[in-house]
N, C-alpha and C positions, 0 to 999 in steps of 0.2 A: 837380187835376193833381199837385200837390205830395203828397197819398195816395199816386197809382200810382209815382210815383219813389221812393219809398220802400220800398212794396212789392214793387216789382224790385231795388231794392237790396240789401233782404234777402235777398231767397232765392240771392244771388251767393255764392260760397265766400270764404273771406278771402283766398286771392291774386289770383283775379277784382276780389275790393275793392279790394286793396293794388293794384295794376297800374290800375284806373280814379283811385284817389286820386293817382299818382304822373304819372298823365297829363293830368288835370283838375283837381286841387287840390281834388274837389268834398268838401268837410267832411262831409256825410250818409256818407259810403261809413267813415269813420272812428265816427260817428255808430252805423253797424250794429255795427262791428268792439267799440264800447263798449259795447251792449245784449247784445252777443254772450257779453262775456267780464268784464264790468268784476266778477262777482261771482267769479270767480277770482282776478284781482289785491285784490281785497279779503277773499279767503283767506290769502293770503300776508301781506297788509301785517299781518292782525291777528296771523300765527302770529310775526313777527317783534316788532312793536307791544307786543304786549297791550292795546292801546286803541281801543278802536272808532272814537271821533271822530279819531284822527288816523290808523288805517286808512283811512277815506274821502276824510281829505286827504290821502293820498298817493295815494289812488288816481287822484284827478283831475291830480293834480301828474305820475305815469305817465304817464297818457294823453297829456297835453301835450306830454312829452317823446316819448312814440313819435309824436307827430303829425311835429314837428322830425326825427325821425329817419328816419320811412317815405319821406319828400320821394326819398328816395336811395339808399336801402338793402333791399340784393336780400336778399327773404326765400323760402326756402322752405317753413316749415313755422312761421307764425305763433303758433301756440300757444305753442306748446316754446321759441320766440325770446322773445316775448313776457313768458313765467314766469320766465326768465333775467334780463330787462328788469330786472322788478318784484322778484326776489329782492336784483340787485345794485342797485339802489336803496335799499332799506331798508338793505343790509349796509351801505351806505355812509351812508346819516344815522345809524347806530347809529355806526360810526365816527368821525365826528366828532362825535357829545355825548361819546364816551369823548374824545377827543383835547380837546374844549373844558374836560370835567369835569377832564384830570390837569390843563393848564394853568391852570385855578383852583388846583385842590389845589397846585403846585407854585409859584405865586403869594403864595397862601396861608403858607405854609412859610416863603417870602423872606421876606415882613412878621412872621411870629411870630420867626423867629433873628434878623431886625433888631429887632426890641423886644425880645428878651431881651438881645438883644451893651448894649443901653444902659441894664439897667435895676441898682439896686445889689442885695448877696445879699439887704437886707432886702426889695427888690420881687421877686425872684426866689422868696424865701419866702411871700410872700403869690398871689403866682401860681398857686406849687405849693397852696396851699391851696386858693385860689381852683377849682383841677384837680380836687382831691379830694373838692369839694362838687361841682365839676358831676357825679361819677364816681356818688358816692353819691345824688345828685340823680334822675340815669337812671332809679335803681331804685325811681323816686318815679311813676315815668309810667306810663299802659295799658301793657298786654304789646305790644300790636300799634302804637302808640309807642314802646317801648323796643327791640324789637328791631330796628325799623328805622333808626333813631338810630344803634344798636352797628353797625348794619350800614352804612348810609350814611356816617357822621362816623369812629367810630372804626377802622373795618374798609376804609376807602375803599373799598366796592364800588359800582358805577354802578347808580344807579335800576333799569336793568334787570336787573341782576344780582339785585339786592334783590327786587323783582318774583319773578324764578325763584325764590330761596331759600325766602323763606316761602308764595310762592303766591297773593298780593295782588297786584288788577291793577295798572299803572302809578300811572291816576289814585290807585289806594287808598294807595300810597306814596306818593307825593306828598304826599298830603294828612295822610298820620299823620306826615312829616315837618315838614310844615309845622305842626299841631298839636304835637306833639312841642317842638320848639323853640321857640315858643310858651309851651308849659307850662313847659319847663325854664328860661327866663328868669323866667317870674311866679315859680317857685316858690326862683330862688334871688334874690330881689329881695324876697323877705318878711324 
């Protein structure tokens, strides 16, 4: 029984779906509209992304939200609504790790001008040293360490901007940043 409800489900067009989901609640009719499309929105999540495992949770994280949103909302032309969905979605988690990133960095900032405001010129001198060994340090790492470093730390650009720049996926920034810094602490701790 539960085969042929299905398989009439399917072959309904997405407003036919959308208009049974919205008078039934029945989740399979959402269910279609996900086998129908979920690999489009998981086009978009990766072109935004660059990461494939967080492509897929946000694709599920989509759908969730279009489920909440179909309850009510008159669509015409599903697809096209849909793609919109899922673009301003991503545009809007890419915005808030930049708004979360400056709020560190600007954090960040507080606490270095309050430790500098207290320290005397001779800590202020060994600071500045301290600066010049991490500077010369840099040039001590992998290239694909180093420029992510220059580009994340010194250049404050966000992950994903780093990503664009050099052409390494997210995860591979991440992780040369995390190695990266890493390295740069062993190697000025010798």
């Amino acid at each position: 029984m539960l085969f042929n409800l299905s398989n009439r489900i399917s072959h309904l067009s997405d407003e036919e779906l959308i208009a049974k989901f919205q008078k039934s609640r029945n989740k399979k009719c959402l269910t279609a509209l996900f086998d129908r499309y979920s690999h489009l929105v998981y086009g978009v999540c990766l072109t935004y992304f660059k990461d494939p495992a967080r492509s897929k949770d946000a694709v599920l994280e989509i759908f969730e939200k279009l489920m909440a949103k179909l309850v009510d909302t008159e669509i015409r032309n599903f697809k096209s609504w849909m793609f919109t969905v899922s673009k301003n979605y991503c545009l809007n988690q890419l915005e808030k790790e930049q708004v979360k990133l400056k709020h560190e960095r600007e954090y960040m900032l507080v606490q270095d001008q309050t430790e500098i405001e207290g320290l005397s010129a001779a800590d202020l001198e060994a600071k500045e040293e301290r600066l010049q060994l991490l500077l010369k340090t840099i040039e001590e790492l992998k290239p694909e360490q180093k420029v992510c470093v220059e580009l994340f730390y010194l250049k404050q650009k966000p992950y994903q901007e780093v990503a664009e720049i050099t052409g390494y996926t997210l995860m591979q920034v991440k992780s040369y940043l995390q190695n990266g810094k890493r390295n740069l602490k062993l190697l000025m701790d010798v």
